[in-house]
N, C-alpha and C positions, 0 to 999 in steps of 0.2 A: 504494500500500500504506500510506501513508504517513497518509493523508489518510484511506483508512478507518479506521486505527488510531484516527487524531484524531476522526474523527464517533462511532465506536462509545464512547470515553471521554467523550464529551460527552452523548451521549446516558444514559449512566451515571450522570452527577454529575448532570442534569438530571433522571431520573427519579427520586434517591435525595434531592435535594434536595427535590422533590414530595411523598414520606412523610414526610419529615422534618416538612415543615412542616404535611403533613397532619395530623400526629400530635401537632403541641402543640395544645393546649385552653388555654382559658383557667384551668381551675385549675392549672396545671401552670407559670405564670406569677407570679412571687412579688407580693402587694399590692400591695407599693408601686410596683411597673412599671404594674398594670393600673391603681392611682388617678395617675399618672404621666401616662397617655397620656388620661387625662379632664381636664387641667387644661385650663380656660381660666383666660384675663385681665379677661374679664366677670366681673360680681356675678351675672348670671344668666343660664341657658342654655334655648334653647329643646329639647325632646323632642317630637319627631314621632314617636308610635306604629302600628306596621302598621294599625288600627281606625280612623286618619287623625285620630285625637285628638292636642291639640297641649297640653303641658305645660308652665308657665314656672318655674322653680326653681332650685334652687340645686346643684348637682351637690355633695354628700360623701365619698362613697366606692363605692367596688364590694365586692359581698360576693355569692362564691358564685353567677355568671354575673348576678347584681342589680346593680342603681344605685341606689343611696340618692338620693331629690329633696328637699332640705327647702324650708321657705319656697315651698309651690306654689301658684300662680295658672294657673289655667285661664277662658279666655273662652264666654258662653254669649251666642246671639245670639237675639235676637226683636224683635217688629215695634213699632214704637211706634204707641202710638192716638193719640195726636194729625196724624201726619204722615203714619202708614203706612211710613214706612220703618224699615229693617231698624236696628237700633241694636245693637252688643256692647257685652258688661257684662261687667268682669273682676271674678270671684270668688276670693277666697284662700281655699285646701282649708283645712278646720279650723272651719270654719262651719258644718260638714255637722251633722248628729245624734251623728257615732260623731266626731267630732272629730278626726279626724289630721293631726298635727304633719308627721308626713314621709311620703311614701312608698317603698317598693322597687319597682321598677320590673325585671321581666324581658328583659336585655339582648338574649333574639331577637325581641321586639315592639315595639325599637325602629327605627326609620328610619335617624335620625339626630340629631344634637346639633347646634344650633348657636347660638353668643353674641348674647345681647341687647342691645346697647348700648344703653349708659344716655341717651342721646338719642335712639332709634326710640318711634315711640307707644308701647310695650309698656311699656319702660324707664321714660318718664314715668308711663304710670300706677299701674306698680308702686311707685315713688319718692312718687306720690300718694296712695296707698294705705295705704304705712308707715306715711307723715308724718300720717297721719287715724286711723291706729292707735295709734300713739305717743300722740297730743293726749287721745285717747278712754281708753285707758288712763290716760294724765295727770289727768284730770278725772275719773274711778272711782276712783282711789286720793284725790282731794280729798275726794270723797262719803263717800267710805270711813270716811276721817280727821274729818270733821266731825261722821259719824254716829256711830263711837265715844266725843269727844268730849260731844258729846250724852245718851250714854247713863249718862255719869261721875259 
């Protein structure tokens, strides 16, 4: 008797625990839990979307079942004519035509997240990337400055 009392309670907490958890959503989740549970200790993180597209950025925030990515690199591959073999080329979003800085990202077409370390190829050539953005910006603000100058 004893022991059914005990399964039937258990059974109880076990199904009510079930809706319980059914029933929270992500809005229902305060901010700072849901950007909480997105930290990493990486500068950047990889996004694999259900379309098997793969996203390199920088995780910001979550807003409204979204993931903000800034600073995104995405790789595009094609064949080289010289060797015939297949060659990827990392792109940083924001080169395109419409220019975006960031994107939002719909948290049910993502996979998963996972960190970039700053010494996997990815990480180097994002790191190479900056460092060739930074210099190029560097040397456009000279131009800049000399063209002004110039113009005095």
């Amino acid at each position: 008797m004893r022991l059914e009392a005990f399964a039937t309670i258990h059974s109880v907490l076990v199904g009510a625990s079930l809706i319980i958890l059914a029933t929270i959503t992500p809005d229902k989740v305060s901010a700072a839990q849901r950007i909480e549970r997105l930290c990493f200790t990486s500068s950047y993180q990889a996004v694999l979307l259900t379309n098997g597209k793969v996203y390199y950025g920088q995780i910001k925030k979550e807003v409204a079942g979204f993931v903000r990515l800034d600073n995104v690199y995405y790789l595009i591959s094609h064949r080289d004519k010289g060797s015939g073999k297949m060659k990827s080329l990392l792109i940083k979003r924001g080169e395109e035509i419409h220019g975006p800085g960031y994107m939002y990202i719909n948290r049910t077409h993502i996979l998963f997240i996972e960190p970039v370390a700053a010494n996997s190829k990815i990480g180097k050539l994002i790191a190479e990337a900056r460092r060739k953005a930074k210099k190029a910006r560097g040397r456009l603000l000279i131009e800049q400055l000399a063209n002004k100058n110039q113009q005095v």
